[in-house]
C-alpha positions as CSV (number, residue, x, y, z in Angstrom):
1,X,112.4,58.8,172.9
2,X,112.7,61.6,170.0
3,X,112.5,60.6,166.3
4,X,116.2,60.2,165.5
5,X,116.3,57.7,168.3
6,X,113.4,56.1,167.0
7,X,114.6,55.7,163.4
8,X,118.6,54.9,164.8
9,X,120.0,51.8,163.4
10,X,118.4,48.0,165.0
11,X,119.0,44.8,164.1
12,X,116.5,44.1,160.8
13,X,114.7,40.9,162.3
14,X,113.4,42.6,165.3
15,X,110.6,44.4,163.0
16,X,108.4,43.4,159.9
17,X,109.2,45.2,156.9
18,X,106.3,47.5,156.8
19,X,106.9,48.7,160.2
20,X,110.9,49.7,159.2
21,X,109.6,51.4,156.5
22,X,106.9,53.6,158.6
23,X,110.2,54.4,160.5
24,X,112.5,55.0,158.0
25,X,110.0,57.6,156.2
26,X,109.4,59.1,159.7
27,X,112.3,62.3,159.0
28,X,110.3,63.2,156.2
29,X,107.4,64.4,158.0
30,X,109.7,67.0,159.0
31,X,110.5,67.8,155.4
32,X,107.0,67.7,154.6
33,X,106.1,70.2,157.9
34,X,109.1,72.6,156.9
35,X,107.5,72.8,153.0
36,X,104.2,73.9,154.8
37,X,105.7,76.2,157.0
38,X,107.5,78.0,154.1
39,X,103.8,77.8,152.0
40,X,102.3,79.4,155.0
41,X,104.6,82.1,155.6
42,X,104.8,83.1,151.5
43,X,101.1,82.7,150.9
44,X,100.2,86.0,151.0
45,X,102.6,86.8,147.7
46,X,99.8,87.4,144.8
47,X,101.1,85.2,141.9
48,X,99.3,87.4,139.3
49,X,100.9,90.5,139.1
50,X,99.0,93.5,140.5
51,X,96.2,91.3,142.1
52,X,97.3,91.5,145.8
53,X,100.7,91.8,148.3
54,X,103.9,91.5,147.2
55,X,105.5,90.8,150.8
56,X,105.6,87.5,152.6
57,X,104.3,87.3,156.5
58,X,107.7,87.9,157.4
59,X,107.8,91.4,155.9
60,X,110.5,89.9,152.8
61,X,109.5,91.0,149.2
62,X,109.3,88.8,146.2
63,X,112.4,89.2,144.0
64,X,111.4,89.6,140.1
65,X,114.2,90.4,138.7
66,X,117.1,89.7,140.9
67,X,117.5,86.2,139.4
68,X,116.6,87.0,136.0
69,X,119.8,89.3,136.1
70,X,122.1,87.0,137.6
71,X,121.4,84.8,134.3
72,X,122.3,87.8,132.3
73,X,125.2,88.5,134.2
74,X,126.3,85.3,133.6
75,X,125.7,83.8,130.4
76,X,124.8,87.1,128.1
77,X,121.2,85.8,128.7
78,X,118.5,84.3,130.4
79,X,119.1,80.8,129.5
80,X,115.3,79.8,130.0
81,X,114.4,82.5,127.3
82,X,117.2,81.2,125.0
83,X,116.0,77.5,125.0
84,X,112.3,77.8,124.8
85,X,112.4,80.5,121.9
86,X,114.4,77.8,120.2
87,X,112.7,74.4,121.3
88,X,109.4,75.0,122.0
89,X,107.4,73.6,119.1
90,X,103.9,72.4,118.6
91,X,103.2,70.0,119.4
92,X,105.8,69.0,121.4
93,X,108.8,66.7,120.7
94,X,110.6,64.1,122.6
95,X,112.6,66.6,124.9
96,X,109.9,67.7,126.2
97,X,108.6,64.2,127.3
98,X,112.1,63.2,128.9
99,X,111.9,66.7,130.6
100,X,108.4,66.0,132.2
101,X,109.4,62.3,133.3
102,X,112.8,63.8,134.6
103,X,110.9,67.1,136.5
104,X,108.5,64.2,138.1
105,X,111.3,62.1,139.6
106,X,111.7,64.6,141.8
107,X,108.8,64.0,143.8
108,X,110.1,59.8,144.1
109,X,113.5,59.9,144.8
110,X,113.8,60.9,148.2
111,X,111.2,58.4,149.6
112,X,112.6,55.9,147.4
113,X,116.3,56.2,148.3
114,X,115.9,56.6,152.3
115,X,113.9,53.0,151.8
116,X,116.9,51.7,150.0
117,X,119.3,53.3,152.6
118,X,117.4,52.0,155.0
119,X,117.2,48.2,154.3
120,X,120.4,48.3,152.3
121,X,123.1,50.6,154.1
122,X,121.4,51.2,157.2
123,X,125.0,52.1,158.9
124,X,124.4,55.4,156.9
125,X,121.0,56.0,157.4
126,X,121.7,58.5,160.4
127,X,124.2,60.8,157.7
128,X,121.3,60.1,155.0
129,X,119.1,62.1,157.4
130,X,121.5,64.7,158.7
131,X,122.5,65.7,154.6
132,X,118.3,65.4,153.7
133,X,116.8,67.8,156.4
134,X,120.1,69.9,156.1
135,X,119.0,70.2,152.8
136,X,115.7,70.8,153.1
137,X,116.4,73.6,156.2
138,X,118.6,75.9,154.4
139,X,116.4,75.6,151.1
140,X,112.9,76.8,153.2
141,X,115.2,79.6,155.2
142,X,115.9,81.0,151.9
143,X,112.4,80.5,150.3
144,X,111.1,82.9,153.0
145,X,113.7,85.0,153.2
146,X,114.4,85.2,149.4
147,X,110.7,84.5,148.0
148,X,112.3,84.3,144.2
149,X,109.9,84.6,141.3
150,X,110.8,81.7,138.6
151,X,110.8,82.1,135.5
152,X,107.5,81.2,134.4
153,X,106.3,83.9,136.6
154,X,109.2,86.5,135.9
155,X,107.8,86.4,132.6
156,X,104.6,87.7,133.9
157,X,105.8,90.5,135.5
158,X,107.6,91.0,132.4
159,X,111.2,91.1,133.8
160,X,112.3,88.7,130.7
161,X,110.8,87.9,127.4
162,X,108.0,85.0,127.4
163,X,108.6,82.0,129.0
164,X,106.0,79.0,129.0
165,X,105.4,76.6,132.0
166,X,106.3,73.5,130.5
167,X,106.6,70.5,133.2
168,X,103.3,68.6,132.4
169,X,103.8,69.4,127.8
170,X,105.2,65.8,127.9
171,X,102.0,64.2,129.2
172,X,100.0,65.6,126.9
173,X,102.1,64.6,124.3
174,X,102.0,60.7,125.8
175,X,98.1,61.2,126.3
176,X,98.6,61.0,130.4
177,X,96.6,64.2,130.9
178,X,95.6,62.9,134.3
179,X,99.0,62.8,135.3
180,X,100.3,65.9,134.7
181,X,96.2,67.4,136.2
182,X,97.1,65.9,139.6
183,X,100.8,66.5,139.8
184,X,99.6,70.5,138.4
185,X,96.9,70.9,141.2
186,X,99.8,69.9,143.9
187,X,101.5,72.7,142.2
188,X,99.1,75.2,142.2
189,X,98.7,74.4,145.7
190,X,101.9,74.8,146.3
191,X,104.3,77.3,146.9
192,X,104.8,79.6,143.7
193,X,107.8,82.1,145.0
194,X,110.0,79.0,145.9
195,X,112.7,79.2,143.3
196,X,115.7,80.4,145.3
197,X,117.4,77.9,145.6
198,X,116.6,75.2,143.4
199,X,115.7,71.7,145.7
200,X,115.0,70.4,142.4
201,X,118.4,70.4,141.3
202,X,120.2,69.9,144.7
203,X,118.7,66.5,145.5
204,X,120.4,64.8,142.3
205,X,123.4,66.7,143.6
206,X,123.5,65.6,147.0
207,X,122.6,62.3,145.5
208,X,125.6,62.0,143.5
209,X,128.1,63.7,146.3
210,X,126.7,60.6,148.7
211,X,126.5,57.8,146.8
212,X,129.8,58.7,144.8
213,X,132.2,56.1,146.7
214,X,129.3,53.4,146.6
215,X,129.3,53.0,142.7
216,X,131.8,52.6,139.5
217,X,132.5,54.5,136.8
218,X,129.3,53.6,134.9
219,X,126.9,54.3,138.3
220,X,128.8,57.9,138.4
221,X,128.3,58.5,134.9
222,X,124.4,57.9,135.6
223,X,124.2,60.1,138.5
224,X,126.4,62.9,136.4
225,X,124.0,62.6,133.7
226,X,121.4,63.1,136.2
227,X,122.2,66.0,137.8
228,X,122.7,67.7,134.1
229,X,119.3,66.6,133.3
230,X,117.4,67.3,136.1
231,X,119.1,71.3,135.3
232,X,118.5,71.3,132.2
233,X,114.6,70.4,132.5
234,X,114.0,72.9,135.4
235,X,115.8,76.0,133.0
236,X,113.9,74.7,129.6
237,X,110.7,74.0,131.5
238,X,110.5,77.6,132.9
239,X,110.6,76.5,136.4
240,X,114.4,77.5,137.8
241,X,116.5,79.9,136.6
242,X,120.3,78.7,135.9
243,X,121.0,80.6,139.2
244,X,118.4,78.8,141.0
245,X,120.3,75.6,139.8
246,X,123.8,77.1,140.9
247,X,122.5,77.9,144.2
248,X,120.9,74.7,144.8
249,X,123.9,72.5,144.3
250,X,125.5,74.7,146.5
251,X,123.3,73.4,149.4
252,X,123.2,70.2,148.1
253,X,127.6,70.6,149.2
254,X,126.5,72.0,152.5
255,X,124.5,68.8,153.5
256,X,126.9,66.7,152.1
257,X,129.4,68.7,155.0
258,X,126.3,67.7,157.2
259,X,126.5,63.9,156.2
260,X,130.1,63.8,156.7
261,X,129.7,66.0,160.3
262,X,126.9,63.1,161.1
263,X,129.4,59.7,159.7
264,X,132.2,61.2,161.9
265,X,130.0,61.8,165.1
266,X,128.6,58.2,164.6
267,X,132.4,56.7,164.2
268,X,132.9,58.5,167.4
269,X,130.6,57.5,169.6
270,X,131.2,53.8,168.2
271,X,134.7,54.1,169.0
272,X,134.1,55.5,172.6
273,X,131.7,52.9,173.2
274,X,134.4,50.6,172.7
275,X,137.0,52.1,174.4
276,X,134.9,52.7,177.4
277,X,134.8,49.2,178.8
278,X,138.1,48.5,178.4
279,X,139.7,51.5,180.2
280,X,137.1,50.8,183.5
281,X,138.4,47.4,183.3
282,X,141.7,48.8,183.8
């Protein structure tokens, strides 16, 4: 029996809680395998410039300063530059505090809301799936195939002015070093050339394109405001540029076509299931 069948729709009394859950959060061990995959395969990119390969194991080069001129092309400048030369203070401020608890919710939401589909709209939890791995396939494709530098590290191979990595300046300010140590050494560990596209900034956007029809004006407004904040923390913070952003809601549409492909296939089926009795009763 493979996964999807495994994690398919039941009735909720025929397990405990904790083992529907185990189920639920079974897909994204493939998420987690894919992100490993795509770390494998660019770890041989030196992040310090000069100090070892510049090729992934796949033969593709890291690109400096294609998305660095993308920006330029389409705002004048490189919008990262732009906001930290004008908000990056010390110590800090309260900005930079909402960006870091923005940057981190990254990390929660997707465990979070596949439990909530799960146990709350389980007749979408097969189109939940279908729109999360579709997401997450096309973004590792192009993370080894287009091993982006971000900002942060565009700065250091001086293709733009100097840009700061800012993520973890708000739990300093908040005295939550310890935070900000751990979530930094998952980061480190991590993979550094996976910019292009932004997952950051698609999974608000996916969010918000699934979810659109399930709330009211004031739940929309939320998720709008979301999305905005989520790209405006991973531009000021120095960790996407504004194309990464672009290019990640982008995918976030084409898993929202895989969601919909997934809800229509699952009508389908229903209906033939349906139908079929009826016409071999005939």
């Amino acid at each position: 029996m493979s996964w999807w069948t495994t994690a398919a729709p039941r009735s909720k009394s025929e397990r405990p809680a904790w083992a529907q859950l185990l189920i639920a959060m079974s897909p994204l061990s493939l998420v987690l395998l894919s992100y490993a995959i795509a770390d494998w395969i660019n770890a041989t990119i030196a992040v310090e410039p000069g100090t070892g390969a510049t090729t992934n194991r796949l033969g593709f080069d890291l690109q400096v300063g294609g998305p660095a001129a993308a920006d330029r092309a389409l705002f004048g400048v490189v919008p990262t530059v732009w906001l930290q030369d004008r908000l990056v203070d010390s110590p800090g401020d309260w900005y930079d505090v909402a960006a870091s608890l923005t940057y981190v919710t990254h990390f929660l939401v997707l465990p979070v809301v596949t439990a909530w589909v799960w146990f709350r709209r389980r007749e979408r939890i097969r189109s939940w799936y279908a729109g999360m791995l579709m997401l997450t396939a096309v973004g590792m494709v192009l993370y080894v195939m287009y091993p982006a530098a971000a900002p942060w590290l565009g700065s250091q191979y001086g293709a733009i002015g100097q840009v700061d990595r800012l993520p973890g300046r708000g739990w300093e300010i908040l005295e939550l070093d310890l935070v900000w140590s751990l979530l930094g050494d998952a980061l480190r560990g991590g993979n550094p050339v996976a910019a292009m596209p932004s997952l950051h900034a698609a999974t608000p956007m996916l969010l918000a394109l699934f979810f659109w029809n399930d709330f009211r004006k004031r739940g929309r407004i939320i998720m709008i405001l979301y999305v905005v904040t989520m790209a405006v923390t991973l531009i000021y913070t120095g960790e996407h540029y504004a194309i990464d952003v672009l290019a990640g809601w982008v995918v976030a549409v084409l898993a929202m076509f895989a969601a919909l492909a997934s809800s229509a296939l699952s009508r389908r089926r229903k209906d033939n299931l349906i139908d079929g009795p009826g016409w071999r009763s005939r």
